[in-house]
N, C-alpha and C positions, 0 to 999 in steps of 0.2 A: 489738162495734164492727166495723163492715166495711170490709171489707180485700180488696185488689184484686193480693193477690202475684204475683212474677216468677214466670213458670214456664218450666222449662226445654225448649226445644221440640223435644226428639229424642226426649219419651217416657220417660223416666226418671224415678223420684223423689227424688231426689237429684242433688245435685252433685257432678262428677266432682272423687275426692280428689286431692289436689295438693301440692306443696310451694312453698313461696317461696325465692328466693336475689336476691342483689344482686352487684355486680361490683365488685372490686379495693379504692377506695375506702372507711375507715372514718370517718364522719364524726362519729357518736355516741363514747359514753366521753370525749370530751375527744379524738378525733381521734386516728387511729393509722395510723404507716405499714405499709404493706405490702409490700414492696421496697425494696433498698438502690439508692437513684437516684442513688447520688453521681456525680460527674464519673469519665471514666475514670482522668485525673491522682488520684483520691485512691483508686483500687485494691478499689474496689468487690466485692460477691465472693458470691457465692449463699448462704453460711454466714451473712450478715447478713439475707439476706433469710427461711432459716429461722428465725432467732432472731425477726425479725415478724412472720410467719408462726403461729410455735406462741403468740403473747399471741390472735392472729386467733384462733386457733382457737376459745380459752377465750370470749373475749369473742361470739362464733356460738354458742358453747351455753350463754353466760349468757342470751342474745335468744332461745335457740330456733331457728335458721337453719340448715337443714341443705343449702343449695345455694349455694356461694360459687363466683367466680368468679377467679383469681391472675392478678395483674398481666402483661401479657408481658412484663414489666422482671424477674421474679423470677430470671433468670441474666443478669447484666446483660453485657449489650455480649458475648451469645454467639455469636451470628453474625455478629459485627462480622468485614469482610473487611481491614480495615487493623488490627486489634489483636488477632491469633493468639492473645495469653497470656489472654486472654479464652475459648478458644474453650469453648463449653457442654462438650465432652465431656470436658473435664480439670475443671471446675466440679465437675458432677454427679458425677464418680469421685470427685474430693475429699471432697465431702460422702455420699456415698454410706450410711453409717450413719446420719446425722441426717435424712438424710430417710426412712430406713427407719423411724424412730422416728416421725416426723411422720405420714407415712403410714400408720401404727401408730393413732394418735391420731385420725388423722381419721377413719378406718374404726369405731373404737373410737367413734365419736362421730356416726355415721351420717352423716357428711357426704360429697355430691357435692361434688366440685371439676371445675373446669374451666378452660380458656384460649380466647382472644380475640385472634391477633395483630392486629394495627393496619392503619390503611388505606395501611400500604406494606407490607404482606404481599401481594403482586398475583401469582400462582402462574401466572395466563393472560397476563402480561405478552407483547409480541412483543420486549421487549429482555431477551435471556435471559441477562447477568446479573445484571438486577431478578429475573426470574423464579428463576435458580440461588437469589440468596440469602431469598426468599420459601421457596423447598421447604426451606432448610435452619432458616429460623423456625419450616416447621411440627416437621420430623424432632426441633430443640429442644425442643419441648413434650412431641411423641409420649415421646421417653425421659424427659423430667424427670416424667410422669407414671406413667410404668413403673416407675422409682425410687420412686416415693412409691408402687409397690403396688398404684395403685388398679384397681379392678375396670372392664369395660368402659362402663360408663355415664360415666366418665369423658372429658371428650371435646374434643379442639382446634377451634373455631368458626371457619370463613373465610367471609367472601364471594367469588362468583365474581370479582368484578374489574373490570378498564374493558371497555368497549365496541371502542374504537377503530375506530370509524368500519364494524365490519362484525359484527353481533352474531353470525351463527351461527358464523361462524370462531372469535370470542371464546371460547365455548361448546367449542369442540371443541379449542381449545387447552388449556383448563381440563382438561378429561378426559385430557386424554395429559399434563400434568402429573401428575395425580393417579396416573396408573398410571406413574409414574417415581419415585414416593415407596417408601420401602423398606414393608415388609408393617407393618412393629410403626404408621409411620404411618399407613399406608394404616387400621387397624384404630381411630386413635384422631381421625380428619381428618373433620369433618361439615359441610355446605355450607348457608349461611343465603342470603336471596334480599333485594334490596336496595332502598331506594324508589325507584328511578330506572329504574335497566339494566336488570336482572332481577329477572323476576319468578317464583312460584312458581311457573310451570309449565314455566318456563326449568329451574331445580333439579332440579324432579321429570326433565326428560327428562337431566339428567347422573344422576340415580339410577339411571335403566331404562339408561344405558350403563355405570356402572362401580357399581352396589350402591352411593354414598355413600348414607349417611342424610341427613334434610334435615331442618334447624331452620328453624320457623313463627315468623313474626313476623307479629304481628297489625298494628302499627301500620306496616312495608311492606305491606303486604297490602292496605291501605286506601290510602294512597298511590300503589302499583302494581300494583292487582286481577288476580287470574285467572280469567277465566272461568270458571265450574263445578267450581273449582280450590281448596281450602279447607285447614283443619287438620288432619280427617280422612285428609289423600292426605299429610301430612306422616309424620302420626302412623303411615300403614302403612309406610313407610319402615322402620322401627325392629323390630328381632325380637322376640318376644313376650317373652324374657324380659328384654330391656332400658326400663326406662323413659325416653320421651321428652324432650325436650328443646322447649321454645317461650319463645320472647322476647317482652317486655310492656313497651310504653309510653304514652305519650299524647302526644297535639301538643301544641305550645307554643301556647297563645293569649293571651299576655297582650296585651294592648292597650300603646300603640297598634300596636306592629308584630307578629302573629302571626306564628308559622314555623309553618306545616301539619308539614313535613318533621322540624323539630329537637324532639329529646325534650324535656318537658316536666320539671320540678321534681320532681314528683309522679306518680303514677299514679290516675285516675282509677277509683272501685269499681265502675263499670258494663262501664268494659273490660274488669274480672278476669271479672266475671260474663259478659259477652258470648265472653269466650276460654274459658273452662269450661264455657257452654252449649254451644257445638259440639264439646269433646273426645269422644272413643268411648273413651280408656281413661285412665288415670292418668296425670299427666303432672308435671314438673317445670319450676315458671314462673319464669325469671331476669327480674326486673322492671331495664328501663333506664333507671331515674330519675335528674336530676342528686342528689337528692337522697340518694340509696344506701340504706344501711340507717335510715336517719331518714326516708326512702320505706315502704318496706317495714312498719317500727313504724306508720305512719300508716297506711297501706292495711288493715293488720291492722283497726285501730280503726275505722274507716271502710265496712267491707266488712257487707254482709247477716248477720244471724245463720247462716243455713244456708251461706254463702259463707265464711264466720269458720269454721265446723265440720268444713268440708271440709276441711281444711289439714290434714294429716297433719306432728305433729309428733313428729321420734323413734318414727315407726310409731305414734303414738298418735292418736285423733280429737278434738279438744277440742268434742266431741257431749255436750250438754247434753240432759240426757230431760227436757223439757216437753211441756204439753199441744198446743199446738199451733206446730210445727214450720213453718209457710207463716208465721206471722206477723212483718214485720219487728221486732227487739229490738234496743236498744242491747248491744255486746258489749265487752268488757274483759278484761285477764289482765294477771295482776301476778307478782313473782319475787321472793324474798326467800331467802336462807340462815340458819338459826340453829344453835347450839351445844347439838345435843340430841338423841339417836338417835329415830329416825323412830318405834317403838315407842310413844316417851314423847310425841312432837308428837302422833300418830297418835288418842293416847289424849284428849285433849285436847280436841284438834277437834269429835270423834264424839262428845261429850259438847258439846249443843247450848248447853244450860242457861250455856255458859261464854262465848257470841258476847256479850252483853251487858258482860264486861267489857273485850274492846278494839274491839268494832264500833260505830262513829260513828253514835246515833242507834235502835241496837236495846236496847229497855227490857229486853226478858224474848222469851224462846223458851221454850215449856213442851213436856213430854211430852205427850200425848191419851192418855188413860186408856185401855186395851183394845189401845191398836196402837203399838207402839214404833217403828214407822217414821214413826208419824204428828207431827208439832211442831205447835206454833201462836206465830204469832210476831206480836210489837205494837212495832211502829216509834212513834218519838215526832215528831212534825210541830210546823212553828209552831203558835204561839198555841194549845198547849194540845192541840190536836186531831191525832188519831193515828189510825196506819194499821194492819188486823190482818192476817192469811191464816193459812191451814195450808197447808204445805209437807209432803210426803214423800220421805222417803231413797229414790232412785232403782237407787243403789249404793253397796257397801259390800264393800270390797279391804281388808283390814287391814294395818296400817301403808304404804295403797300408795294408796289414793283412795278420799275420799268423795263423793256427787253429790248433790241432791234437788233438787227442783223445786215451784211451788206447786201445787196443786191445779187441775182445772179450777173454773172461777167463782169466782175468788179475786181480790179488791179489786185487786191488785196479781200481773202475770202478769211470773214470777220465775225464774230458778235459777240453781245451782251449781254447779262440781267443785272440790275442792280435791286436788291430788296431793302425795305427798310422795314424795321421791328422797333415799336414804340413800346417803351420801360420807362414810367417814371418821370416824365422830362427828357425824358434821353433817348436817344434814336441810335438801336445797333444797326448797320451799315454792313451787306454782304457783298460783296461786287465778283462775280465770275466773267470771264472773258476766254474766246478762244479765238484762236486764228490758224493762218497756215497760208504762208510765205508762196507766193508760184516757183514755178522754175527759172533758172536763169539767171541772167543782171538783175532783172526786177526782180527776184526773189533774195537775191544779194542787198539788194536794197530795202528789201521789205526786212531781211532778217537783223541787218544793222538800225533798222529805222524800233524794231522789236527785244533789240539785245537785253539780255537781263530780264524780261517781262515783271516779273515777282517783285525786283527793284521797283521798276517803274511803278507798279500798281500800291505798293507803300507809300511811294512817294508823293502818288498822287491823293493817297486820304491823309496823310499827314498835312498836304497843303489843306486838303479839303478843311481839316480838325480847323486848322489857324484861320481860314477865312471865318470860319463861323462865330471863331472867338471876337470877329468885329462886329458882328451882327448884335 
């Protein structure tokens, strides 16, 4: 079949690896707070906001999400200049162990975090005390994140700020801000460039005056272009052994009233791909969707096979070895936990012969006589008429992940990894799959034999769960 693939135009054969995060908001699980927002009358208090905090964390590595963003409500009402008993640094001392624990957790859990104060954090204000209590929002984050431990990638995001009627001044007030912050912030403070005022090469020239790193935003960037001015020039900002930071969105276009400038719902899969075609090195993508992590889930599902692959999750690649790698596939990945040390699932699995009893639709997988990596496997389709292929084990991790993929010239172009992650007695279960239907009858048939995929592959660890409860 011919196929006309993305290629990536800096020369490379691959896509630059990446991770995904989303910000504050959890809107999946049944919705989950992230901070205690209470009023200040009802004595609000960072210990609450730990306690939502450490369910966030769990529910990020049931998803796989290793780049969260925390509320700047997380010490609530800390810089408030009329409510002292608020103030963050009596907060943070208070809790001072539970976030060491948290912080514990997150690192334990591969997770970047990061903060965002809001668009009254204005640091270039000329009414300076907007401007005093802006440096004292950022100086809050710099130690609330020092407390939690984290390592330099950790990082407080501002933008430069207003205008006010005379941009270089703006500009140069911002920098003599920044060099009035104490060092621990100066260390953790990183400059985003905005649709409007400033632009990316406004940023870039506060870098070349005071060393901030600068975070890339693709969808300013398109709003407020810089001449010859790109991700690239973002990306050298950053020391080699820190991985980057870029923001990801899409314009709103719904009809009837588009907003070019406001985030969109969603993130669109060409933008991920157009922001990872221009990367030169690894980087870390905070998607700004209204949508959060029910964004993020979708852009996953949505996204190119080799754009899906590249997503470095918990340091791993979910790199399926098929034959051919340019081809667009549908891709998918599913989670499940069962009640059974990963040895005993392990065994299980790798033992083909046994997918026919909870995989929707597979009759028999057989051995190939002579090559024990080899299967052959016969799907059952409507009306009677069935689909075959042989597949081979790619890989083989014992009790830790299995791979294979179909053959080249095989009726149906296929594969798999499945991992297992041992906790406890318990074995969490990731299973990713892609494929891609041919042309034709047989791809008509391959597509009804595939309908629903997502269903299916529930369905198939839910059977998996109840076999094991007879074990």
């Amino acid at each position: 079949m011919s196929r006309t693939p993305f290629r990536v135009p800096r020369g490379g054969s691959g896509v630059t690896p990446y991770r995904l995060g989303f910000a504050v908001k959890v809107l999946g699980n049944g919705g989950m707070k992230t901070a205690d927002t209470r009023r200040w009358q009802s004595g609000p208090h960072l210990s609450r906001s730990i306690q939502y905090l450490d369910a966030v964390l769990d529910y990020l590595e049931q998803i796989d999400v290793r780049v969260y963003r925390m509320s700047s409500s997380t010490v609530p009402y800390g810089t408030h200049p009329d409510l002292p008993e608020f103030d963050y640094r009596r907060q943070i001392e208070q809790c001072a162990a539970r976030l060491g624990a948290l912080g514990e957790k997150a690192r334990r859990l591969s997770l970047r975090l990061s903060t965002h104060p809001g668009q009254y954090t204005v640091i270039n204000s000329p009414d300076e005390s907007l401007a005093a209590k802006s440096r004292l929002d950022l100086e809050q984050d710099a130690l609330l994140l020092d407390a939690l431990g984290q390592p330099e990638e950790a990082v407080v995001v501002v933008h430069v700020g207003g205008a006010y009627g005379d941009h270089d001044r703006a500009l140069a007030r911002w920098a003599r801000a920044f060099e009035r912050l104490s060092e621990r912030a100066q260390r953790r403070v990183v400059v985003e460039h905005d649709e409007r005022s400033f632009s990316l090469a406004d940023v870039l020239r506060l870098h070349d005056r005071t060393g901030v790193r600068v975070v890339y935003d693709l969808h300013h960037d398109r709003c407020n272009p810089s001449e010859e001015r790109g991700l690239p020039d973002a990306l050298a900002t950053w020391p080699a052994h820190v991985r980057p930071k870029a923001h990801l969105s899409s314009p709103r276009l719904a009809l009837p009233r588009p907003r070019l400038e406001a985030h969109a719902d969603f993130v669109a899969p060409w933008d991920l791909r157009a922001l990872l075609a221009s990367a030169t090195r690894p980087l870390d993508v905070m998607l700004e969707a209204k949508a959060k992590d029910i964004a993020l889930l979708w852009l996953r599902r949505q996204a190119a096979a080799d754009v899906a692959a590249a997503e470095k999750r918990q340091d791993k690649s979910l790199t399926l070895a098929r034959a051919d790698t340019t081809a667009p596939m549908t891709a998918i990945a599913k989670y499940t936990t069962v009640q059974a040390p990963a040895d005993k699932v392990y065994s299980y699995w790798r033992d083909f012969t046994n997918f026919p009893h909870f995989m929707p639709h597979v009759q028999e997988v057989a051995p190939v006589s002579g090559d024990d990596s080899l299967t052959h496997w016969k799907v059952d389709g409507p009306l009677g008429v069935d689909a075959e292929w042989d597949a081979r084990i790619t890989e083989d991790v014992p009790n830790e992940k299995i791979a294979w993929a179909s053959v080249e010239g095989s009726r149906v172009d296929n594969a798999g990894v499945v991992r297992f992650d041992s906790r406890d007695g318990h074995t969490q279960i990731e299973v990713a799959l892609e494929y891609e239907p041919p042309a034709g009858t047989a791809g008509e048939l391959v597509a009804r034999i595939f309908e629903n995929p997502e269903a299916q592959v529930e369905d198939a660890l839910e059977r998996f769960k109840e076999i094991v409860k007879t074990w």
